[in-house]
C-alpha positions in Angstrom: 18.7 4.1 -4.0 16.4 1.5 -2.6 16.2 2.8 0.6 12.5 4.8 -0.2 10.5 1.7 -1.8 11.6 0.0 2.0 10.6 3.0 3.9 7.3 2.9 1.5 7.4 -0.7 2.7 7.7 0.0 6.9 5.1 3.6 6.4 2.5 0.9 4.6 3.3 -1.8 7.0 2.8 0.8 10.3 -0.5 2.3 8.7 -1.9 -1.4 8.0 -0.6 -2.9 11.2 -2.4 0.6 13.2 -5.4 0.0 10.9 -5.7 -3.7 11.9 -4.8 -3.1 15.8 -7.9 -0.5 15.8 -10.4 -2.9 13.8 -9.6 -5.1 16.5 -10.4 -3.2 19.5 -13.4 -2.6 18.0 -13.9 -6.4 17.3 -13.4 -7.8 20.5 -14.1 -4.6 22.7 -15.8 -7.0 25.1 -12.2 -7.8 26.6 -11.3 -4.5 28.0 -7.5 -4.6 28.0 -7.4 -5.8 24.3 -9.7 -2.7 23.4 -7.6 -0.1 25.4 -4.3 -1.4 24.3 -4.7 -1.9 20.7 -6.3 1.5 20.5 -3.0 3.0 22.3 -1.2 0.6 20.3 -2.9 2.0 16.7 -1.9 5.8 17.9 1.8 4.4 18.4 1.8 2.8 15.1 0.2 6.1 13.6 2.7 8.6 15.0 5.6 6.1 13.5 4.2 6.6 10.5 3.6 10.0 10.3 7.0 10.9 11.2 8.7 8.1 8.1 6.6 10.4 5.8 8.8 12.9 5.4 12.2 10.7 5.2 10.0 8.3 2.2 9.3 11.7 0.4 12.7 12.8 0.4 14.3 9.7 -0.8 12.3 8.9 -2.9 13.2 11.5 -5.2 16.1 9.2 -6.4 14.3 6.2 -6.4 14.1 3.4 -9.3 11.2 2.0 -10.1 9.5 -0.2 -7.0 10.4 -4.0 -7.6 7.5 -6.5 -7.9 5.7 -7.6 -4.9 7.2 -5.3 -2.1 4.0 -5.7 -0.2 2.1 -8.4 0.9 -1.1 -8.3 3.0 -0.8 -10.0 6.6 -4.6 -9.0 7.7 -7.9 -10.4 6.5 -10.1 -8.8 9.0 -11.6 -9.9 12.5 -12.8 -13.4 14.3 -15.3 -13.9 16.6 -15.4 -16.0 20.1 -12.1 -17.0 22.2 -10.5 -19.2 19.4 -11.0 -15.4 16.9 -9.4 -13.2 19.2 -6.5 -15.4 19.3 -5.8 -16.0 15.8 -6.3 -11.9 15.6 -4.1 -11.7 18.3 -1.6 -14.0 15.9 -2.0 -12.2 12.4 -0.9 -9.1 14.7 1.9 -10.4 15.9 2.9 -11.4 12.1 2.4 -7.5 11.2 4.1 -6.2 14.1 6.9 -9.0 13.5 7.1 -7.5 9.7 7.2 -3.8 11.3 10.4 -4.4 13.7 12.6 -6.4 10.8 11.7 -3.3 8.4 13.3 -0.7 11.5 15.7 -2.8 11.3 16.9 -3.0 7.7 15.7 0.7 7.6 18.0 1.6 10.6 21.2 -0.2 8.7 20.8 2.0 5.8 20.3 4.7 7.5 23.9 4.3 9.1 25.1 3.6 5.8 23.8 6.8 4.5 24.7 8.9 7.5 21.0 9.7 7.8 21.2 10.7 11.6 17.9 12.4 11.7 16.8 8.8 10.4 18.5 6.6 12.9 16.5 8.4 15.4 13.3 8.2 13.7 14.2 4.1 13.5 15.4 4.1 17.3 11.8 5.2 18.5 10.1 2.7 15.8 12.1 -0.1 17.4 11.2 0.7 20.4 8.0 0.7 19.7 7.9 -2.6 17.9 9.8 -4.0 20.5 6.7 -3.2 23.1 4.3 -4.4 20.6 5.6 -7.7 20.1 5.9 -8.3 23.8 2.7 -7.4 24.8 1.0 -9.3 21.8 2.8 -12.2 23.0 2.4 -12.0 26.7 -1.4 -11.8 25.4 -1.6 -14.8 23.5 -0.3 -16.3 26.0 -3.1 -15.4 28.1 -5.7 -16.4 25.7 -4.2 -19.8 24.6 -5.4 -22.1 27.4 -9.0 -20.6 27.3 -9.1 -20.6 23.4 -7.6 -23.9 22.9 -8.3 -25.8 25.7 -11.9 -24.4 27.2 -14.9 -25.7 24.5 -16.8 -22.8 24.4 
């Protein structure tokens, strides 16, 4: 069953995507509500994560071996200055985007296998990635105009 290489695929994607959100609060710390939200934002992504563990150990007792390239990496680290935080603001979206079609898929299988513990697991992730893409968006919204219009 190929269900525990793609919840290998979405516990990876939440502990890079929570890794990235808290290297950028740290990055651009000098815009408060990026620093407090991607920080709450990390937690989130860190709690999903943790709680996948135990369903990726479990099937993946069955697994076959893990097909080439599963993973890819969305994050290259932090930018500076107005035009930085977007783009950051950008590759995040792309992570958490990666994030909410993995619940997804994750969340079909699991009702194919009847995994009800699963589906409920996948119901708070979506949630969660829901939120995330909203606020990242609603966010770089903000920033666009200043970023791409404003010369610094």
């Amino acid at each position: 069953m190929h269900l525990a290489h793609y919840l290998g695929l979405l516990h990876r994607s939440q502990t890079e995507l929570a890794r990235a959100f808290r290297e950028i609060a740290d990055a651009h710390g000098d815009e408060p509500d990026v620093a407090i939200t991607c920080q709450r934002l990390a937690e989130e992504c860190e709690g999903d994560a943790g709680r996948l563990r135990p369903f990726a150990d479990r099937y993946s007792e069955d697994a076959p071996d893990e097909p080439e390239r599963l993973h890819s990496d969305l994050f290259r680290g932090t930018r500076s200055g107005g035009l930085g935080l977007l783009r950051d603001l950008h590759d995040l979206y792309l992570m958490a985007a990666e994030c909410d079609i993995c619940w997804t898929v994750v969340g079909q299988a699991a009702a194919g296998a009847r995994d009800k513990d699963l589906l409920d697991t996948v119901t708070g992730g979506e949630k969660h990635a829901a939120g995330q893409l909203r606020w990242l968006r609603t966010r770089m919204k903000q920033a666009a105009p200043q970023a791409l219009v404003v010369a610094e």
